[in-house]
C-alpha positions in Angstrom: 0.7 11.9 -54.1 1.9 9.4 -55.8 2.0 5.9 -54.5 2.8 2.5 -56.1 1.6 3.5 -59.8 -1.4 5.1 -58.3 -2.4 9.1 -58.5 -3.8 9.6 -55.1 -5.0 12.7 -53.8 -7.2 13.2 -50.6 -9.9 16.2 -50.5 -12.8 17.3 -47.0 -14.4 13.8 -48.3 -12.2 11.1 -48.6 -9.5 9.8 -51.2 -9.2 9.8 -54.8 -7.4 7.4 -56.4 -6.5 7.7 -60.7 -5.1 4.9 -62.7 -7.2 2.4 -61.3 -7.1 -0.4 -62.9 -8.4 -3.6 -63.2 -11.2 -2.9 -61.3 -15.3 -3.0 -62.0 -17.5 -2.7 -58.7 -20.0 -4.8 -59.5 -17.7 -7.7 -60.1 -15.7 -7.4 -57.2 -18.8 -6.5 -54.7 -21.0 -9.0 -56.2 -18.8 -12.1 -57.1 -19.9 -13.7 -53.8 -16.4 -13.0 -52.1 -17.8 -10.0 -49.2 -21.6 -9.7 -47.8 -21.4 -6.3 -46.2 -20.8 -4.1 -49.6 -24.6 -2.4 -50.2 -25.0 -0.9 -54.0 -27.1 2.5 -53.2 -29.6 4.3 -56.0 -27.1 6.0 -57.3 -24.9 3.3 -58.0 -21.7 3.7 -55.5 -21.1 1.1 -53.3 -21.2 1.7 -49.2 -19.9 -0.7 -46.9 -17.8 -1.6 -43.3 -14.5 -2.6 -43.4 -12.7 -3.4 -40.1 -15.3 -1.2 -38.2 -14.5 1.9 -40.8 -17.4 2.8 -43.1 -16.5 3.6 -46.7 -18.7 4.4 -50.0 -17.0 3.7 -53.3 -17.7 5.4 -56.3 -16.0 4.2 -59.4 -15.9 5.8 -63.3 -13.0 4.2 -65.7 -9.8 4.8 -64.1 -10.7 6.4 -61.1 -12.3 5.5 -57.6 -13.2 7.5 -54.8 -13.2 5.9 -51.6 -15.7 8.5 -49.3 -14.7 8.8 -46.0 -11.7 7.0 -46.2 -8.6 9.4 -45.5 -4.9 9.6 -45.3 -3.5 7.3 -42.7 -6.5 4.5 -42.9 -5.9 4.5 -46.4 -2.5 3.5 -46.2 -3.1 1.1 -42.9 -6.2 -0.7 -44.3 -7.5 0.1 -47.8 -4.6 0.0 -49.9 -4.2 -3.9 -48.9 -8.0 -4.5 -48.5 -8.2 -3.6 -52.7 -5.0 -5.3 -53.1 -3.9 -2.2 -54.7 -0.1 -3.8 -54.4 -1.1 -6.7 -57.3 -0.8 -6.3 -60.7 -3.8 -7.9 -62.5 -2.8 -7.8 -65.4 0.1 -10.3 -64.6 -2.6 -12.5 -63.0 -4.5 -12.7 -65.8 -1.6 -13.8 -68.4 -0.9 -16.4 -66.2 -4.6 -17.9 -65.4 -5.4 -17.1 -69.0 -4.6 -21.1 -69.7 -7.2 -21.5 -72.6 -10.5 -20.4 -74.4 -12.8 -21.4 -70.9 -10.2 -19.0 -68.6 -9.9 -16.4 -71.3 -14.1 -15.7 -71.4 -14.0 -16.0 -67.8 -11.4 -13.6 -67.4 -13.1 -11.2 -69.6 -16.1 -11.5 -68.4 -14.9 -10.6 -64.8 -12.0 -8.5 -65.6 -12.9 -5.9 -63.0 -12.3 -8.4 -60.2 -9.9 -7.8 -57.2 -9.3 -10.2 -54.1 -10.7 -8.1 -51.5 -8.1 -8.9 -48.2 -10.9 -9.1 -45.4 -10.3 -9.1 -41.6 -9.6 -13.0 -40.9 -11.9 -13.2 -37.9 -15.1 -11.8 -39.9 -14.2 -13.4 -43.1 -14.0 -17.2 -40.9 -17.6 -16.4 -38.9 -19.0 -15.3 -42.8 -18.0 -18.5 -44.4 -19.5 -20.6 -42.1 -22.2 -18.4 -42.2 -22.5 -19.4 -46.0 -22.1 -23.1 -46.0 -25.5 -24.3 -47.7 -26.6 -20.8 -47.8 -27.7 -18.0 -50.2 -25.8 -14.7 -50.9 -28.9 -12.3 -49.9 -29.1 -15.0 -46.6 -25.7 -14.4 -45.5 -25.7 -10.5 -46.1 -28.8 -10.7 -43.6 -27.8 -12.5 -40.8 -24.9 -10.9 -41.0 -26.1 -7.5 -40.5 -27.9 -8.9 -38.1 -25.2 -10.1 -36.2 -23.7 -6.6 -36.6 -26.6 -5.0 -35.6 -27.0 -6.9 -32.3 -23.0 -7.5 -31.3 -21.0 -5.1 -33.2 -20.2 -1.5 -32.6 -22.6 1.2 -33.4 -20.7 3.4 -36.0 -22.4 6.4 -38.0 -22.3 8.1 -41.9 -24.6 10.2 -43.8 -27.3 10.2 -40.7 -27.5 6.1 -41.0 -26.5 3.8 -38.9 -23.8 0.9 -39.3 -22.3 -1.5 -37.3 -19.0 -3.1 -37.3 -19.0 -6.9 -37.5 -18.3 -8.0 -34.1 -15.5 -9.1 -32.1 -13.9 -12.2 -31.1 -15.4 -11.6 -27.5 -18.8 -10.1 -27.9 -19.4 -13.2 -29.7 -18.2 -15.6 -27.5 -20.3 -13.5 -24.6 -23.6 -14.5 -26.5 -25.7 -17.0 -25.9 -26.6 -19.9 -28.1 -30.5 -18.8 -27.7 -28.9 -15.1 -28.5 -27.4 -15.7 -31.3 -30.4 -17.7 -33.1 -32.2 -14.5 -33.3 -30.0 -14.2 -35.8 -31.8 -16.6 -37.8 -28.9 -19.0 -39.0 -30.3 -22.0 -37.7 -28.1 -25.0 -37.0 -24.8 -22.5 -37.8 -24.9 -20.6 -34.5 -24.1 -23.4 -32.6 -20.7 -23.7 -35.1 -20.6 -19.7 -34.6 -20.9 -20.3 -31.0 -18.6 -23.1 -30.2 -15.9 -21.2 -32.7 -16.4 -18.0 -30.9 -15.6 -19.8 -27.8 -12.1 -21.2 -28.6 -11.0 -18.2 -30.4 -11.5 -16.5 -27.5 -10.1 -18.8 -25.0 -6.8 -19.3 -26.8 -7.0 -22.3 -28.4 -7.4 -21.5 -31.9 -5.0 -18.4 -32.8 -6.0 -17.4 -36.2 -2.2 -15.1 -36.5 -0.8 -18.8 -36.2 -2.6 -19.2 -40.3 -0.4 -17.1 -41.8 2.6 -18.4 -40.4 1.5 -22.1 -41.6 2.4 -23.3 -45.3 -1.7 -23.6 -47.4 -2.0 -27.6 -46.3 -1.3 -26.9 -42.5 -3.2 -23.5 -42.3 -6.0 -25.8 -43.9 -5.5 -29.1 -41.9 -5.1 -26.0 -38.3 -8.6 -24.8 -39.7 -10.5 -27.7 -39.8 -10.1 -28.4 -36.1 -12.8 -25.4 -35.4 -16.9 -26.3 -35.6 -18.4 -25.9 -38.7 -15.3 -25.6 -40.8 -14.9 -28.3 -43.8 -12.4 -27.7 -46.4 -14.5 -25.3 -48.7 -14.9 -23.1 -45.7 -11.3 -23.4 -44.7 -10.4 -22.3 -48.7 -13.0 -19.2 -48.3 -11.5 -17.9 -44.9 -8.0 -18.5 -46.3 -8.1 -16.8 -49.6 -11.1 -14.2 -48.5 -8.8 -13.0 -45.9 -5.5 -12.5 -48.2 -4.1 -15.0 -46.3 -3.4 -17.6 -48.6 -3.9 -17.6 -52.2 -3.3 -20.8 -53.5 -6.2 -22.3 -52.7 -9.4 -23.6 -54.9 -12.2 -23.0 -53.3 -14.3 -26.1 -54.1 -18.3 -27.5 -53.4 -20.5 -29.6 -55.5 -21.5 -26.7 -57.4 -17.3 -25.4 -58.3 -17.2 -29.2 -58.8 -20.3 -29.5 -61.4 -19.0 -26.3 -63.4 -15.4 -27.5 -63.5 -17.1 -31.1 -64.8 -19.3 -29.6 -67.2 -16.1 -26.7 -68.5 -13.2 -28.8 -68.4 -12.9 -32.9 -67.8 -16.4 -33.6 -69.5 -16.9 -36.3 -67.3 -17.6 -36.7 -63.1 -14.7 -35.7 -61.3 -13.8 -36.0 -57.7 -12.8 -33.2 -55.6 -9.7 -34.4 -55.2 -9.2 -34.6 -59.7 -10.4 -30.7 -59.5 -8.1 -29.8 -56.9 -5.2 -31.3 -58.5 -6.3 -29.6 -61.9 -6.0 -25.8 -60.3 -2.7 -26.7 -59.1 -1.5 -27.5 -61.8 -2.4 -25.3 -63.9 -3.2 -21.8 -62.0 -0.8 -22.6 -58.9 -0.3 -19.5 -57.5 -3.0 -17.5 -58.4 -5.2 -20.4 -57.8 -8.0 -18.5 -55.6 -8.3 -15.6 -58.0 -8.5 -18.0 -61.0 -11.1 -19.4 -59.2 -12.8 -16.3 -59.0 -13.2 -15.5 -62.2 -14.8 -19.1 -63.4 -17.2 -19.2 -60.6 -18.4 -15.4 -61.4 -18.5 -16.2 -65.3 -20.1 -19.7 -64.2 -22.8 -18.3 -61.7 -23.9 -15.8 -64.6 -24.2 -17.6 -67.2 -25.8 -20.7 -65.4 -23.1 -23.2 -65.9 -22.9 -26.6 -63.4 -27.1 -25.8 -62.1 
């Protein structure tokens, strides 16, 4: 069938999608934006999306998404890939000078994957001060222990888990986890999510500042965490994600000189506003790879 520009056709194993575009697995799997996307031996891709397991196998122009059919496609995986954007519009517009041009091309196969809010906020403050291969640990850890047991190709997976099985745990329960001083933040968090008093449907109907400002109320959120959960989660997209590191490698490519947070923020306004997030995609991928700001 065709839908939206896309050739997609669904066969016993999952869907096929032609005219992909855009897109390079390793640089969307691996630019440090998801922690539950596995490369296998044979190069696809298997991971849990909103407790559905998927593999994705990808050659030029085409990707098939195993075990992902019909009406989950359409429900979930069409907005999870962001399938609806058209990259090559973000790009012209992000593509600002030399710096954003090699960073561009160097991650031209990255897309803004729209995670579930609720796993994307525990994940970010899961990563604060924290290594990717860390975070993709604890938090199949936390799946393991919490989530829902779900099954594919004879191995087991688990979904990340909910709002209330996390809340159920206790603090000594969820350090066997292993992420040290960030299960009491996981714990507290957990806690008012589940009792009401922090609704995280209430981001998207808040402009970027308030969703922010709404965010930092919860334990363990500062405002790069707040960023990460807004733009991981497709909520908002005009948002900078920004640490010492972003801070070092924005230094170091563009004002040659220290710079507060505050001078860097400013800058990606100005000059990316919209497609801030994904602009600052691309320079941290090019910038992590090619050891800029250590």
């Amino acid at each position: 069938m065709e839908f939206r520009g896309y050739d997609i056709n669904f066969d016993e194993y999952g869907a096929i999608i032609e005219g992909m575009r855009d897109f390079d697995p390793i640089h969307t799997f691996e630019c440090g934006q998801c922690f539950r996307w596995h490369r296998e031996a044979d190069g696809s891709y298997t991971g849990v999306v909103r407790g559905r397991v998927a593999n994705a196998v990808y050659t030029p122009g085409k990707l098939i998404l195993n075990n992902v059919f019909a009406d989950d496609f359409e429900q979930i995986w069409f907005d999870y890939f962001d399938l609806g954007r058209d990259y090559s519009e973000v790009k012209k517009a992000v593509g600002i000078d030399d710096v954003m041009l090699k960073a561009v091309e160097f991650g031209s196969g990255i897309r803004l994957l729209k995670q579930e809010p609720w796993e994307a906020l525990i994940s970010f403050i899961l990563s604060s001060n924290n290594r990717i291969p860390r975070i993709m640990k604890i938090i199949e850890d936390l799946a393991r222990m919490y989530g829902r047991e779900l099954g594919y190709r004879g191995r087991k997976y688990y979904a990340f888990p909910d709002v209330n099985g996390l809340a159920a745990c206790s603090l000594e329960q969820l350090e066997s986890c292993r992420a040290g001083y960030r299960c009491g933040y996981i714990q507290r968090t957990a806690a008012d999510v589940a009792a009401g008093a922090f609704e995280l449907q209430k981001l998207a109907m808040l402009d970027t500042a308030d969703a922010r400002s709404y965010l930092l109320q919860l334990h363990g959120v500062g405002c790069k965490v707040a960023d990460c959960m807004l733009l991981y989660s497709g909520t908002k997209q005009d948002v900078f994600p920004t640490d010492v590191w972003v801070r070092r490698v924005m230094e170091e490519l563009y004002f040659k000189r220290e710079a507060s947070f505050k001078k860097v923020q400013e800058f990606a306004a100005e000059n990316f506003g919209k497609y801030s997030g994904i602009a600052q995609q691309y320079l941290f991928y090019y910038a992590r790879e090619h050891k800029i700001g250590v």
